[in-house]
Backbone bond lengths (Angstrom), bond angles and torsions (degrees), N, CA, C in turn:
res aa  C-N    CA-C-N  psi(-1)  N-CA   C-N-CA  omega(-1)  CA-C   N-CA-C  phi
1 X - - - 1.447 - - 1.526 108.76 -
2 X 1.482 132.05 139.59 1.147 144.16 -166.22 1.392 85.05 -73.48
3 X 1.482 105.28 162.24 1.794 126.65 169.32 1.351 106.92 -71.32
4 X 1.303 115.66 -47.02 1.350 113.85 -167.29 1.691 116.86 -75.69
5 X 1.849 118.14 -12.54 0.969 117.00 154.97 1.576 132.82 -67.86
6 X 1.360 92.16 -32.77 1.950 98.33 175.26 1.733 106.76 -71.85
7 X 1.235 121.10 -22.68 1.164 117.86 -157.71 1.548 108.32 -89.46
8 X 1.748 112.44 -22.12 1.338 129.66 161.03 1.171 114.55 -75.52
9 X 1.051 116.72 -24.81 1.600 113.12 -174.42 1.785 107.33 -94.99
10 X 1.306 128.94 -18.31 0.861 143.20 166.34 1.501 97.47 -69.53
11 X 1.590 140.59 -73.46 0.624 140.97 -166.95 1.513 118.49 -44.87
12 X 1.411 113.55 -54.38 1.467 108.98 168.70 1.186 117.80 -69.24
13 X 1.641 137.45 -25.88 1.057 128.17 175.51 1.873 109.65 -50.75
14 X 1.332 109.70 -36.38 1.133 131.10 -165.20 1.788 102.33 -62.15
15 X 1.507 106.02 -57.19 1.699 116.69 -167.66 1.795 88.48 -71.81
16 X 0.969 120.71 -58.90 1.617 109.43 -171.98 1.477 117.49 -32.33
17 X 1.631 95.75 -46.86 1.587 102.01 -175.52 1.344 111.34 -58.42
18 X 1.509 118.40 -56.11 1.277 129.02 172.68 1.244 116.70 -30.93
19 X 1.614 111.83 -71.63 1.678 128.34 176.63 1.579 109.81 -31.35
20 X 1.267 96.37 -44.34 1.582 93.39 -153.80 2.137 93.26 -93.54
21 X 1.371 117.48 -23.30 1.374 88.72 158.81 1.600 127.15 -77.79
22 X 1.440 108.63 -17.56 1.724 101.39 170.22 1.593 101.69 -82.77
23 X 0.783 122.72 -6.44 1.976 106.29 173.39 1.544 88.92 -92.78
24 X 1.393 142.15 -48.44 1.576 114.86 173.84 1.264 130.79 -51.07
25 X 1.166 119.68 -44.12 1.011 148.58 164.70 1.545 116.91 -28.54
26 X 1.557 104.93 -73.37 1.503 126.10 -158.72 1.840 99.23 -85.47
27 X 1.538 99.47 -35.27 1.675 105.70 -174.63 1.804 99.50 -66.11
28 X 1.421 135.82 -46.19 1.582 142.81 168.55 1.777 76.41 -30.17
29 X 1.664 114.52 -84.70 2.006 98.57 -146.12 1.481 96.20 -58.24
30 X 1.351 128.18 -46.68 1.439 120.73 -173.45 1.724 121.75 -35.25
31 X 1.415 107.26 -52.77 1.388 92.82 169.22 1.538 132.04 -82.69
32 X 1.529 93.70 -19.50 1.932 104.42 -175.44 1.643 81.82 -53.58
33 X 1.236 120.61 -77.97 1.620 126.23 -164.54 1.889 109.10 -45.56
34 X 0.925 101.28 -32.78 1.984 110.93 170.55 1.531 104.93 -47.95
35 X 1.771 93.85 -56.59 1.739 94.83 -160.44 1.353 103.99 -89.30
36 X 1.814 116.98 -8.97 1.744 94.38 170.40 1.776 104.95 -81.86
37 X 0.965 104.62 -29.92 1.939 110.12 174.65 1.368 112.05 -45.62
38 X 1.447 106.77 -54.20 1.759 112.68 -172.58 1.846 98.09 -79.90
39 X 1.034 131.55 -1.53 1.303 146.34 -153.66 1.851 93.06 -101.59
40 X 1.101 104.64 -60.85 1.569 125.77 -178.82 1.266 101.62 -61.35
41 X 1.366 125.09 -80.70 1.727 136.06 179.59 1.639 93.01 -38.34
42 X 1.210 146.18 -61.97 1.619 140.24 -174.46 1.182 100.56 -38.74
43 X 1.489 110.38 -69.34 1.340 97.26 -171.01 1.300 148.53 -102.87
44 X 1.414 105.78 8.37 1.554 125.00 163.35 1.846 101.60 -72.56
45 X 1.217 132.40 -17.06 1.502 143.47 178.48 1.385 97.36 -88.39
46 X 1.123 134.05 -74.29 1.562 123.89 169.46 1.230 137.29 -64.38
47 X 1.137 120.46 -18.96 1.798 144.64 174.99 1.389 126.69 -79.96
48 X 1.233 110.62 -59.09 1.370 151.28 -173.58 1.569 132.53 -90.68
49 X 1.228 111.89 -67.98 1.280 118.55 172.23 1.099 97.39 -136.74
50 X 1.956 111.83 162.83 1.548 100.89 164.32 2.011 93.69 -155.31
51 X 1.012 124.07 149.88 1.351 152.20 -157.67 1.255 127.26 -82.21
52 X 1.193 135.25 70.04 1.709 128.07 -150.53 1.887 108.89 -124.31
53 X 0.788 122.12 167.84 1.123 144.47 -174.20 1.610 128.59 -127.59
54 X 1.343 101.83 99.06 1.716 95.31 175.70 1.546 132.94 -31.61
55 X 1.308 126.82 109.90 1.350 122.42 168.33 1.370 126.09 -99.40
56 X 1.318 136.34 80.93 0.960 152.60 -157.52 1.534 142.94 97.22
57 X 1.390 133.08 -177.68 1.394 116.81 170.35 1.361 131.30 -84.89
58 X 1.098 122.78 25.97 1.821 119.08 -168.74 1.262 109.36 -82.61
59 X 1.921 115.77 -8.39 1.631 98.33 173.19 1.386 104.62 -108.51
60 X 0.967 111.34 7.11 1.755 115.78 -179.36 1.923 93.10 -44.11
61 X 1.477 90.94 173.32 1.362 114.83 -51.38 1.894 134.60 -64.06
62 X 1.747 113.83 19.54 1.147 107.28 156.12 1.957 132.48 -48.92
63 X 1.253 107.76 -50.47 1.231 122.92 149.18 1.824 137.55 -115.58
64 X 1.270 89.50 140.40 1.584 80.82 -179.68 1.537 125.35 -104.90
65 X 1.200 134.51 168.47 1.666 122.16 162.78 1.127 112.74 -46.12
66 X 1.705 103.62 139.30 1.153 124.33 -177.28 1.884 126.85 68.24
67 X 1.137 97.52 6.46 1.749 107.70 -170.17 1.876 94.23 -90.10
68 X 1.200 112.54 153.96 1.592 118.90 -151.31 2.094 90.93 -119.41
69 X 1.500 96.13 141.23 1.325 92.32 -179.48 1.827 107.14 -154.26
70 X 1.322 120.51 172.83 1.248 123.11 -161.92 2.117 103.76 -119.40
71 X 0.748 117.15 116.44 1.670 123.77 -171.79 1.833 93.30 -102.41
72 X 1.141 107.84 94.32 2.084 134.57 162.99 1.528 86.77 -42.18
73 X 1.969 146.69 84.48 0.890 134.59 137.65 1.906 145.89 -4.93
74 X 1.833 81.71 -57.48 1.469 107.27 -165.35 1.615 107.61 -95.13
75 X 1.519 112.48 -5.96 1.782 115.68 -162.04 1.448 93.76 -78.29
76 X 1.260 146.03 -28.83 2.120 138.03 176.24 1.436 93.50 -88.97
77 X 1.191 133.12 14.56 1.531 107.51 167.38 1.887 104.74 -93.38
78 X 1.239 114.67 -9.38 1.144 117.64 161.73 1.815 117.48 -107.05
79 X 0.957 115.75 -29.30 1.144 94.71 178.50 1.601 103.74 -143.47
80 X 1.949 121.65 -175.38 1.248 92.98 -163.04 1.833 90.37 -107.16
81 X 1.379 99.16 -174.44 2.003 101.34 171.01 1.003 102.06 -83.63
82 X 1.346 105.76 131.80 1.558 139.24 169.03 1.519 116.42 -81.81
83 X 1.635 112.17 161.17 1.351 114.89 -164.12 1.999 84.57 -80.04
84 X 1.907 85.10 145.01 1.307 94.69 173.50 1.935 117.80 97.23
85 X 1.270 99.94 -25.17 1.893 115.02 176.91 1.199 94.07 -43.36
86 X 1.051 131.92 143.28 1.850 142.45 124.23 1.702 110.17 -60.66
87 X 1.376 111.49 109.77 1.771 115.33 -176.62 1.559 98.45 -97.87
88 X 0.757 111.11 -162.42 1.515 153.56 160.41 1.164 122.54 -129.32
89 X 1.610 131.30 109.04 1.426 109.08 171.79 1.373 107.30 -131.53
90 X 1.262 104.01 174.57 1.603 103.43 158.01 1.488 110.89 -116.25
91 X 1.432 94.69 139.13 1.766 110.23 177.78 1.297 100.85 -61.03
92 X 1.388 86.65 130.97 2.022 98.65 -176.67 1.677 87.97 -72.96
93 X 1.612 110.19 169.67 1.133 139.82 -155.84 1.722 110.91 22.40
94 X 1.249 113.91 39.81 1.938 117.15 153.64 1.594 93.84 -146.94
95 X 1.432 76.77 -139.63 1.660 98.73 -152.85 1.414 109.57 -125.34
96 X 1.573 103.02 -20.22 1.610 111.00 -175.40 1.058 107.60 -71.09
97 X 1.013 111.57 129.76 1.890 136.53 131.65 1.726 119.15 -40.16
98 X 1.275 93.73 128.68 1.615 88.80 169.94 2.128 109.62 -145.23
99 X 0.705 119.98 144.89 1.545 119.00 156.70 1.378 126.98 -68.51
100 X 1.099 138.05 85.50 1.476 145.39 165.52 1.514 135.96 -84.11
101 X 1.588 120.97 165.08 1.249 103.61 -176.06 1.532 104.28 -129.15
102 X 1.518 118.74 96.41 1.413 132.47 153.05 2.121 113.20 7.12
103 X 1.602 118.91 86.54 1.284 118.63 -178.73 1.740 109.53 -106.97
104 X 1.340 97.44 -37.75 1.646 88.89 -164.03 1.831 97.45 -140.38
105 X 1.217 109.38 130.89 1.339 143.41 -158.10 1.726 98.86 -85.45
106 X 1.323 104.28 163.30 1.681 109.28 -175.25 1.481 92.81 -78.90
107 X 1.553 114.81 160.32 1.528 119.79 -176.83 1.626 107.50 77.91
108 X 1.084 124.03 -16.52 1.968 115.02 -149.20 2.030 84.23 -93.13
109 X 1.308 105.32 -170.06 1.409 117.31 158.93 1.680 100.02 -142.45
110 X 1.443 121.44 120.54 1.204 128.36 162.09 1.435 112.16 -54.10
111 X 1.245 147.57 161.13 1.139 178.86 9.60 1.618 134.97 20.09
112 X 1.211 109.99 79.67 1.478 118.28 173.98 2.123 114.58 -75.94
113 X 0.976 106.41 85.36 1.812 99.91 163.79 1.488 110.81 -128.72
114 X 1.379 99.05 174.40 1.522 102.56 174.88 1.267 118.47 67.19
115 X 1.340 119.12 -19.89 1.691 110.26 -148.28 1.637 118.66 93.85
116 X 1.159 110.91 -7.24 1.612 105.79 175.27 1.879 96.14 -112.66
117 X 1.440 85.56 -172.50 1.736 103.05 179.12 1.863 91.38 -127.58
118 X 1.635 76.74 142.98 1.700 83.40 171.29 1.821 107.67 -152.60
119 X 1.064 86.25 163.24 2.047 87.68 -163.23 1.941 107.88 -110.97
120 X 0.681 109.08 162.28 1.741 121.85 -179.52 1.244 88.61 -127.29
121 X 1.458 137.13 154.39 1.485 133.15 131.28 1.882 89.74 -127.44
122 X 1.558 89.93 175.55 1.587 97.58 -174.21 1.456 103.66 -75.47
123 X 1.436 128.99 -41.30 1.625 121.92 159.69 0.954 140.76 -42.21
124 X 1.625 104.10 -30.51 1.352 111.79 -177.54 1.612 135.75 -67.94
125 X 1.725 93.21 -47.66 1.638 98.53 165.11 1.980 90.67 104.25
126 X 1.097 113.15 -115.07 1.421 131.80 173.98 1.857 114.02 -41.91
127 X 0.939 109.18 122.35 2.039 99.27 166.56 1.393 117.75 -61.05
128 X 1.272 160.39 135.15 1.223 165.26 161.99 1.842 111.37 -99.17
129 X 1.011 110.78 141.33 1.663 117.74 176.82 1.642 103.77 -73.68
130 X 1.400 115.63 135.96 1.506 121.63 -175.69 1.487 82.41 -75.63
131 X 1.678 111.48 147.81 1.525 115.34 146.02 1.098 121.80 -102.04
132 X 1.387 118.48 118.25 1.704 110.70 -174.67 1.625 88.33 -132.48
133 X 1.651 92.74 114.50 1.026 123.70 172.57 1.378 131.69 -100.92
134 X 1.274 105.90 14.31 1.656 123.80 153.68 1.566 111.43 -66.28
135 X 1.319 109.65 -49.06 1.775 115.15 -172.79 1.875 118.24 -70.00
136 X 0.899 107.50 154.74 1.254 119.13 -172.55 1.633 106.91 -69.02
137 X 1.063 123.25 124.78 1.683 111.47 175.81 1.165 132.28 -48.24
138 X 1.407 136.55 6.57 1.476 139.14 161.48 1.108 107.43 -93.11
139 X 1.149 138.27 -33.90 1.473 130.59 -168.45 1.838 115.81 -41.58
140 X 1.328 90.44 141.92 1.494 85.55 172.06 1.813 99.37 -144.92
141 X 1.488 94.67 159.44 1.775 108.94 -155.80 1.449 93.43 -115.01
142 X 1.540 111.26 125.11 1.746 94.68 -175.14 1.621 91.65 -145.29
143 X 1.378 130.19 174.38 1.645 135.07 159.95 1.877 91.82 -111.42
144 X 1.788 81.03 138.16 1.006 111.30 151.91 1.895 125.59 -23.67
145 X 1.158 144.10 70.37 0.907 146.54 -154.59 1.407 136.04 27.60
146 X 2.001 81.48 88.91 1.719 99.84 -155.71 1.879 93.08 -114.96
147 X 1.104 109.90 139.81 1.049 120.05 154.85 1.429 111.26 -127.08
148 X 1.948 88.43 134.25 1.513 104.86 -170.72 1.310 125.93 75.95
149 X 1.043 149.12 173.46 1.502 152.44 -172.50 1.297 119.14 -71.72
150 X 1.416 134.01 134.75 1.216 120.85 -159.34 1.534 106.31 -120.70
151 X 1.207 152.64 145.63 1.319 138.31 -138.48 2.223 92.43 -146.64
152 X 1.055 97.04 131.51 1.947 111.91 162.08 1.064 122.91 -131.82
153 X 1.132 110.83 91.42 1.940 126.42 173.40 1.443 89.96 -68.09
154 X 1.280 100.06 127.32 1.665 134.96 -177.53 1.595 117.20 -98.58
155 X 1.121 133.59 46.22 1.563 123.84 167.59 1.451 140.67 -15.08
156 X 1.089 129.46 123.78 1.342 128.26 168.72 1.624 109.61 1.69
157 X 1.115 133.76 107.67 1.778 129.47 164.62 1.682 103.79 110.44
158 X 1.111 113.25 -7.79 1.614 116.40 -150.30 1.172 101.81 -105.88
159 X 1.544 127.71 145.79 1.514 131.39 -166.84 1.495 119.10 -149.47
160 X 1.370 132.01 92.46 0.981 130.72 171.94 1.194 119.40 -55.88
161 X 2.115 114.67 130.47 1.414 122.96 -165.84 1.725 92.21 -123.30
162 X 1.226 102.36 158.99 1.849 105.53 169.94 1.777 83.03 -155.31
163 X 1.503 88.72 164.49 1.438 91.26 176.99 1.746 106.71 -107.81
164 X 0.891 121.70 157.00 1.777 125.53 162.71 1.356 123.97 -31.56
165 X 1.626 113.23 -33.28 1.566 103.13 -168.93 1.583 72.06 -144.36
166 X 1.985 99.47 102.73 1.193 120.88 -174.21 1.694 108.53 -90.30
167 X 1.334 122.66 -28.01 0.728 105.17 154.96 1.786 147.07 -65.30
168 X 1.187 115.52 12.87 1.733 138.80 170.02 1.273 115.21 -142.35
169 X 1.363 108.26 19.49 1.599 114.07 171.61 1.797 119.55 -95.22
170 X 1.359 105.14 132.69 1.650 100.93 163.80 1.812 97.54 -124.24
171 X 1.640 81.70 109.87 0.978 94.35 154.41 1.937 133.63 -157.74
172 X 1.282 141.10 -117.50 1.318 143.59 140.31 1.609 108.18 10.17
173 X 1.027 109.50 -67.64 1.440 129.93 -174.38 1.185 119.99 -63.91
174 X 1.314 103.48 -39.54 2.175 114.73 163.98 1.299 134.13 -104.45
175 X 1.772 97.33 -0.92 1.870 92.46 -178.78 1.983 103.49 -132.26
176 X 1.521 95.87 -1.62 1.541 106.20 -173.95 1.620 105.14 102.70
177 X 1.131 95.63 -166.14 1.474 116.12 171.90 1.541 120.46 -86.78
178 X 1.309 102.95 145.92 1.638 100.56 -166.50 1.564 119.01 -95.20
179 X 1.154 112.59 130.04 1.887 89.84 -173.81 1.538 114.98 -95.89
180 X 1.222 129.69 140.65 1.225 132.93 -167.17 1.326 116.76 -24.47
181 X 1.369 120.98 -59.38 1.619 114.26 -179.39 0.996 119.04 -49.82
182 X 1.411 125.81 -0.80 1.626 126.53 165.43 1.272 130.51 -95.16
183 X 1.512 89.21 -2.05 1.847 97.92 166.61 1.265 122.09 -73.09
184 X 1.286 135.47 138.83 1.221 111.99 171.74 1.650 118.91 -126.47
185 X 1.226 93.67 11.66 1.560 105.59 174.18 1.493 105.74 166.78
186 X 1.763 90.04 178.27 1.541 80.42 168.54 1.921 80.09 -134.83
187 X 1.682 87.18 160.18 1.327 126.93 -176.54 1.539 122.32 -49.90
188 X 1.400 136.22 71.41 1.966 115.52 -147.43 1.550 85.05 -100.62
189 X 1.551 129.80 -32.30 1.702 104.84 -164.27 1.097 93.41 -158.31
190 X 1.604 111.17 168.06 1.348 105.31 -139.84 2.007 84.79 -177.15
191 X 1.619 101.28 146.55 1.556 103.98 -178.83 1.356 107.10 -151.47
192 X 1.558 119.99 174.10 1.848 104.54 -173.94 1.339 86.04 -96.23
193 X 1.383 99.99 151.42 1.582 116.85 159.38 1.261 141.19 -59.87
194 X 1.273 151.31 165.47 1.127 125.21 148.01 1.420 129.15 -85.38
């Protein structure tokens, strides 16, 4: 065998070896950094934010069926939902998820008459009509075969929800008041579906 063949063949024997300790080598950070990446994405998706999709019309017309939106996990661990929030909750005694809109505060007493909503708090003294000026000016807010004014004393933790398009909404009005641990966010962004 010529010299200059052993000396090539040596030579690549040589780069293979090499190659293949920088691909061991480099592939160890490649995945450590993989699994803190896929590590991060887990739990900023379960932790952090999480990804939902309108099912039906009860927030019309702020949202519609099928339109895609983002629920801020971590935003009530500092502070609480305010009148007017878009939540996320789940219907106490199931499993469903729904999109709602934040009306009556812990301490308050809801008031359904007329067709409007109106609030009591213990400071307040007098009831006042909520203005929610998201809704279209015809709307009207009623129970299911109510006569007369219908009243929700709100407890410490407890949050009256209605949806936007109250007339196809179940919510506040049919399952009670929601207590905080059933919030699960509130609503920050939001896009139409296809």
């Amino acid at each position: 065998m010529p010299a200059h063949d052993i000396t090539s063949l040596t030579f690549f024997q040589n780069l293979m070896a090499h190659l293949r300790l920088l691909f061991e080598r480099y592939l160890w950070r490649v995945a450590t950094m993989l699994g803190v990446f896929i590590f991060f994405i887990l739990a900023t998706r379960f932790l952090v934010v999480d990804v939902g999709q309108v099912d039906g019309q009860s927030m019309e017309p702020t949202f519609i069926d099928n339109q895609l939106f983002v629920v801020n996990r971590l935003g009530y661990l500092y502070r609480r939902p305010a009148r007017h929030d878009i939540v996320q909750v789940v219907v106490p005694g199931s499993d469903k998820v729904m999109l709602k809109r934040v009306v009556g505060l812990p301490g308050e007493t809801i008031i359904i008459k007329r067709g409007k909503v109106f609030v009591q708090a213990p400071d307040m003294g007098q009831e006042r009509q909520i203005i929610e000026p998201y809704l279209p000016t015809v709307v009207y807010t009623k129970i299911v075969n109510q006569a007369g004014p219908r009243k929700f004393r709100l407890f410490p933790g407890q949050y009256f929800v209605l949806g936007d398009n109250r007339e196809h909404s179940t919510d506040s009005r049919d399952f009670g008041p929601v207590s905080r641990e059933y919030i699960v966010g509130q609503a920050m962004w939001w896009r139409q579906g296809s």
